[in-house]
C-alpha positions in Angstrom: -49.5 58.0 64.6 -50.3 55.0 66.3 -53.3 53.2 66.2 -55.3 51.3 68.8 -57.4 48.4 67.2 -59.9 46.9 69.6 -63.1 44.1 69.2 -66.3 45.9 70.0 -68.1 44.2 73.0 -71.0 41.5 71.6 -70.5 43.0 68.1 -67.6 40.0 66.9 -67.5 41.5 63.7 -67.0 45.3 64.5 -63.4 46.6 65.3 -63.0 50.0 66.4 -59.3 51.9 66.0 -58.5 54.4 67.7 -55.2 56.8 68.7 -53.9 59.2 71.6 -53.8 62.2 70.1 -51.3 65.0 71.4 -54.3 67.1 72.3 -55.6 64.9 74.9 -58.0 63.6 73.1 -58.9 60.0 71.6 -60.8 59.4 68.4 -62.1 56.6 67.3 -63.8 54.8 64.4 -65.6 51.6 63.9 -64.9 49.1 60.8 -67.4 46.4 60.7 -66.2 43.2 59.0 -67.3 42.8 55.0 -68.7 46.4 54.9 -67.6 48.8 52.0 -67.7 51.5 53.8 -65.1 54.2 56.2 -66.3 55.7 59.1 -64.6 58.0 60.0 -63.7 60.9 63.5 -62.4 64.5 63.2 -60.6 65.4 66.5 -61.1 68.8 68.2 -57.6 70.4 66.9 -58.0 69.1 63.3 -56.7 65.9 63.0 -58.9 63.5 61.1 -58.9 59.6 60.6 -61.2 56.9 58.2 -61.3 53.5 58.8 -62.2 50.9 56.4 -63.3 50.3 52.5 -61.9 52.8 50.5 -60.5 54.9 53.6 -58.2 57.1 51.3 -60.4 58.1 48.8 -63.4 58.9 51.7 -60.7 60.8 53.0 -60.0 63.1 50.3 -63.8 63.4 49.6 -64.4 64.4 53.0 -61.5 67.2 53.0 -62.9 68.2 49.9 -66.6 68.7 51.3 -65.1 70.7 54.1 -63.0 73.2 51.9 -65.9 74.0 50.1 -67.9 75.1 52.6 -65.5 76.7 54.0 -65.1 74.8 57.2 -61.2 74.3 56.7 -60.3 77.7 55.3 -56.5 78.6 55.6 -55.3 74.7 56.8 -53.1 72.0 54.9 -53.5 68.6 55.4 -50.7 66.2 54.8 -52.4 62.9 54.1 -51.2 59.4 54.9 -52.6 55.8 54.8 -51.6 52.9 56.8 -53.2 49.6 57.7 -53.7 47.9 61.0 -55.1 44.4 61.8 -58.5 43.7 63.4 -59.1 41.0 65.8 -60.3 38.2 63.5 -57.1 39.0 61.2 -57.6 40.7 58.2 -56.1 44.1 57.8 -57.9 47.4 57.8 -57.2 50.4 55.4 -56.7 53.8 57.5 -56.6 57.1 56.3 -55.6 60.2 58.0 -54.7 63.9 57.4 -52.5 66.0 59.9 -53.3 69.8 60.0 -50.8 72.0 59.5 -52.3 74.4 61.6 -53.5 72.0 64.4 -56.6 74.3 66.6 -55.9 74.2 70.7 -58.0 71.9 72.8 
């Protein structure tokens, strides 16, 4: 995947990324600067990305919470991590999980 990394308008310290996805549609999530935290989107057909402190481990957390509720019942995930650079030039941790089973937009 390829990801999109963008200021956010009068926030200098906020970076969103973001990616095309094949389904049409385009999730993003915000990082804001010296926060330990991942925010995170989940795209219509599965596809799920978390942006920030700790972004793998939210990730997995997150997957987790979902399985036992039942809300991914019958899908794998193949995870990955990358990094991307935000606008004042540090690089952000990203996480995302690719459904085996993607759902249709």
């Amino acid at each position: 995947m390829e990801f999109l990394v963008r200021p956010v308008r009068n926030q200098p310290d906020v970076a969103e990324v973001r990616y095309d996805c094949e389904c049409g549609c385009k999730p993003r999530a915000r990082y804001q600067k010296g926060k330990d935290e991942a925010n995170h989107e989940h795209c219509c057909c599965g596809r799920v990305h978390f942006v920030g402190a700790k972004a793998e481990e939210r990730l997995q957390a997150y997957l987790a919470d979902r399985r036992a509720k039942g809300e991914d019942a019958g899908i794998a995930y193949a995870l990955h991590t990358a990094s991307v650079q935000a606008p004042w030039g540090e690089p952000i941790g990203v996480a995302y999980a690719l459904p085996d089973k993607p759902k249709a937009h």
